[in-house]
VOROBA-148286 format. One record per residue (C-alpha): x, y, z. Coordinates in steps of 0.02 Angstrom, whole numbers, plus 50000, padded with zeros to 5 digits. Each point is the difference from the previous one (the first is absolute). Layout:
BEGIN
XYZ;...
//
This chain:
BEGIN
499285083949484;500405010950129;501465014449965;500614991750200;499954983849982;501885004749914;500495005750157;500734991450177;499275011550132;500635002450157;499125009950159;501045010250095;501535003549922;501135015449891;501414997549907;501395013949993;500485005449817;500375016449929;499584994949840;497805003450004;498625012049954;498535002350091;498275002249960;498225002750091;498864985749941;498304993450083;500174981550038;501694987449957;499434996349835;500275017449933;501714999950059;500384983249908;499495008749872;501025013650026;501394988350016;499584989749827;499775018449925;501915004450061;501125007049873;501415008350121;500744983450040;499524980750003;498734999850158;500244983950081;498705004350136;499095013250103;499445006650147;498245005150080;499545007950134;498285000450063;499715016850105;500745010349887;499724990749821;501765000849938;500734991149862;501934997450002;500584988549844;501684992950027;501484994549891;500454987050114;499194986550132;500594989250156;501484991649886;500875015949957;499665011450142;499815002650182;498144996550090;499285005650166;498254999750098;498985014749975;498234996450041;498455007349894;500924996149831;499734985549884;501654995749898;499514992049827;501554989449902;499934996849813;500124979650004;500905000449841;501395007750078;500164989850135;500064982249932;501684993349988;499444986749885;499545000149798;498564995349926;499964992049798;501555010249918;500125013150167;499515013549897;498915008050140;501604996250116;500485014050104;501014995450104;501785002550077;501074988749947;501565007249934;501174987049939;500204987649854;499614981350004;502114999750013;499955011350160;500615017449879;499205014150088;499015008549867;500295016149905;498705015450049;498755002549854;500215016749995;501785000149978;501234996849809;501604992750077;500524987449978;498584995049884;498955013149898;498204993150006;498544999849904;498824997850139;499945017050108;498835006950142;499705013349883;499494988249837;499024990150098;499385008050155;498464987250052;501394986050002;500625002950178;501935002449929;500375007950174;501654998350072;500924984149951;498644989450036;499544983449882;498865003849866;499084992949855;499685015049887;500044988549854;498734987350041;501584987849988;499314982450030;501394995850100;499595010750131;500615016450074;501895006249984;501185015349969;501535008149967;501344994650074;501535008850084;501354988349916;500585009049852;500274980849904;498074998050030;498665009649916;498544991950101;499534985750090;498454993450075;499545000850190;499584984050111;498235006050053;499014986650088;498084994249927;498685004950113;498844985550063;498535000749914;498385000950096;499374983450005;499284986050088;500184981750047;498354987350013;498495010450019;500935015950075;499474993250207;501785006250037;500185016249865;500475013650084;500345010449856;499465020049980;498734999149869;498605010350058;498954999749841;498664988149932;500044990049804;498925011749958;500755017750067;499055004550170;500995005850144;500024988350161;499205004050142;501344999550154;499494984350110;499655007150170;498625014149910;498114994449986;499825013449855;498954999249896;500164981450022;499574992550197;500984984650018;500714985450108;501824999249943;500735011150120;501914999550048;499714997150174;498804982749946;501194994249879;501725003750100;500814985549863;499585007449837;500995018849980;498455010849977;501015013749997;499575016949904;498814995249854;501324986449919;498944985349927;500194986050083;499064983249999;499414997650212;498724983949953;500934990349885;498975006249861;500434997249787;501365014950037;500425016050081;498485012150007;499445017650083;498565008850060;499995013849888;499725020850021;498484998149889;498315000650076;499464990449863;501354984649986;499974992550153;501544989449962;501094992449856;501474990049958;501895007749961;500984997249870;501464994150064;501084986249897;500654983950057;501634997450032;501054992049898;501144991250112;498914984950039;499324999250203;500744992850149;499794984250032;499024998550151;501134990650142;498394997150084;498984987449893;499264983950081;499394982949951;498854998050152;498805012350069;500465013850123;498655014150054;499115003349847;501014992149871;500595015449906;501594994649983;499574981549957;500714991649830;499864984550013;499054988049856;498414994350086;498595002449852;498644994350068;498715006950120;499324993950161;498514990449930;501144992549903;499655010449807;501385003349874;500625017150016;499775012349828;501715007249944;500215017450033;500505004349847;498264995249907;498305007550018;498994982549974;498924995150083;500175014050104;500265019249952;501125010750123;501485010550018;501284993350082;501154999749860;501644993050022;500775014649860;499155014050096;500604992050175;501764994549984;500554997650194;498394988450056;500634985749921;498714995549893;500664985449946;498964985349891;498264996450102;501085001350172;498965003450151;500485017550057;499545017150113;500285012449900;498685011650058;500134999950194;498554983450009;499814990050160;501184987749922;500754993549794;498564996849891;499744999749828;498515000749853;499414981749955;499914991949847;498184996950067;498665010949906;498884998650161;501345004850113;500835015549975;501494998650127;500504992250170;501194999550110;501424989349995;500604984950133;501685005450044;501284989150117;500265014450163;501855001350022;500034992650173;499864984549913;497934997750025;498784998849869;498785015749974;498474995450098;498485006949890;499205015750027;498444994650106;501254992450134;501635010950001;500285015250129;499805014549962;501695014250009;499535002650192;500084982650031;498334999350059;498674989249917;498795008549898;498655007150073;498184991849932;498815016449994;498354996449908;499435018150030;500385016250032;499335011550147;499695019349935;500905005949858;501314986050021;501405009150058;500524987150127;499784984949893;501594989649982;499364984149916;500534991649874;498745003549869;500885001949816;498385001149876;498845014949936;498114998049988;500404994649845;501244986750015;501485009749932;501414993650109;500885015750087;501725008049940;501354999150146;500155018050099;501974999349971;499744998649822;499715012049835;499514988449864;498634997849931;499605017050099;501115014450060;499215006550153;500675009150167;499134990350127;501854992650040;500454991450171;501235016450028;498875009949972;498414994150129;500944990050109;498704997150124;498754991649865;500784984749996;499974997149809;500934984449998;500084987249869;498485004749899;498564997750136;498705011749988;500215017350111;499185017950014;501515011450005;499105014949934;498364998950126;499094996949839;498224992250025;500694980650035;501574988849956;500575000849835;501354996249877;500925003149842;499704985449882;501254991249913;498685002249824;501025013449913;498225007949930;499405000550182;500865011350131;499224994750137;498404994050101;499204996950166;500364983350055;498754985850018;499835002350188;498555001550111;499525011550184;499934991750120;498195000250090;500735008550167;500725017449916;501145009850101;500265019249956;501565002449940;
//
């Protein structure tokens, strides 16, 4: 990876030590370098300047040593040094805690009272035995320690906290981790860049989701957290970033009637609104697809339980019906009225729905209720990413009207479309014909 991706940067800023070299370099990654290459003294970070290319690498950073603005310089921190924390038997710990798990203050490494030691800045100098700080030189598998400044005790260990590991809970829709790499090694591309890859996730459309920097993150409720990548060639892929042990919330707002959309319902109706037996999620008979309830833990994906897990109309599920792939589910509203069916109910304006037979122009302006291509696929809902991710979102074209999953021309293509909810079919124009009177649109 990158030689800076080791490093916290900060814009702005110098640090006042005595204890630095300096160097001309061309760009910041010859001075990290520089600082990696640094044999005078453990360099903890460095310095930049951009006018005059200067290179100052530091033995100490913001924890041990006095910072002020100074603008045109870039002040680069080795991460190592400033985590607080231990990772697996701390021997990468650096550091400053300087007392035993007892509360001893700890004897300097460098010194032989009141303990002679075996384990010396000298003997070992890529161990970080600097000052009295806790150390693992030894690989101990109890974690870091040192000498102590009680002349009845030789050594003890120190009380260094574990660092959280970098993981995530459900599918990642609330990680908001640093990982700024892909499974397979590409860099991500920051969020608010359209280089090399043009996009619709920007920060400003998706104020909810922490696109900040190029962290992955997971904005559409996708398998789990992803990035546009810095190759011109991979548009986008997955990062590896473990689940969490700890097992996740429990969500304190599930329902056993249906409010909005029913994302949050969990109740046990199994059966759809024409009255077939729901297929249980965790099968792929009769029906083949991916909601699996392993690979989505938090959509409760429970038996052959009607649910929403991907942002539909309303809780559906796949039938047990070979003919019929899925439908949607009759759900009990939770002001106490039973779902009216989807030819009669209103739509989210409270209007009724609008019966257009035809479009005028390109379509533009047609807000019917039209959910079928030319031919017959039924139409994926705008809100949603499965079987298709798209960005033809409601954030992002709010003036299209792409509600429910009615037919719309967001784009100005050449008439209304759709995507289609067959997941070997992106999409299609929908089965809709001009009207004889054509306006110009």
């Amino acid at each position: 990876g990158d030689i800076l991706d080791d490093y916290l940067r900060t814009d702005g800023v110098w640090i006042l030590t005595r204890n630095k070299k300096s160097y001309i370099t061309n760009s910041e990654r010859e001075c990290a370098e520089k600082c990696e290459d640094e044999r005078s003294f453990n360099c903890r970070a460095f310095l930049f300047t951009r006018l005059k290319e200067q290179c100052l690498t530091l033995a100490e950073n913001s924890k041990t040593a006095l910072m002020f603005n100074s603008t045109d310089t870039v002040f680069y921190e080795k991460k190592i040094y400033l985590l607080q924390c231990k990772r697996g038997n701390g021997k990468d710990y650096r550091g400053t805690e300087a007392k035993t798990q007892r509360g001893v203050p700890c004897q300097k490494w460098a010194d032989k009272v009141p303990h002679k030691p075996n384990f010396t800045p000298e003997k070992h100098p890529r161990a970080g035995l600097e000052e009295n700080y806790c150390r693992n030189p030894d690989m101990d598998e109890n974690g870091p320690w040192c000498y102590t400044t009680d002349p009845t005790t030789r050594f003890d260990y120190c009380n260094i906290p574990e660092c959280e590991m970098e993981c995530m809970q459900c599918n990642g829709e609330d990680y908001h981790g640093k990982v700024s790499r892909t499974e397979s090694g590409f860099q991500c591309q920051h969020w608010d860049a359209q280089e090399p890859h043009m996009h619709g996730f920007l920060p400003e459309n998706f104020p909810e989701q922490d696109l900040k920097m190029n962290f992955c993150r997971n904005p559409d409720g996708d398998l789990r957290p992803w990035c546009f990548t810095t190759s011109p060639t991979k548009r986008w892929e997955y990062c590896d970033i473990p689940r969490c042990t700890t097992h996740p919330p429990v969500s304190g707002s599930s329902s056993q009637c249906l409010s909005g959309s029913g994302g949050d319902y969990r109740g046990r109706i199994s059966v759809t609104e024409s009255g077939s037996t729901c297929q249980h999620w965790n099968t792929q008979f009769p029906h083949r697809h991916g909601w699996i309830p392993d690979s989505y833990p938090c959509k409760g994906l429970e038996e052959n339980y009607c649910r929403n897990p991907d942002g539909e109309k309303r809780p559906w599920c796949y039938t047990v019906n070979r003919a019929v792939r899925w439908e949607y589910c009759a759900i009990p509203h939770c002001g106490g009225t039973e779902q009216q069916s989807a030819g009669t109910s209103t739509d989210v304006l409270g209007q009724s729905p609008v019966s257009e037979e035809c479009y005028r122009g390109k379509g533009l302006s047609y807000r019917g209720t039209a959910s079928f291509t030319v031919s017959g696929k039924e139409c994926q809902a705008w809100s949603s990413m499965f079987p298709h991710r798209h960005e033809k979102t409601p954030d992002k074209f709010p003036n299209a009207d792409l509600r429910e999953n009615y037919c719309r021309n967001p784009d100005a293509d050449e008439r209304p479309w759709c995507f289609t909810t067959d997941p070997s079919v992106l999409w299609e124009y929908c089965s809709l014909k001009r009207c004889d009177h054509q306006i110009q649109e």
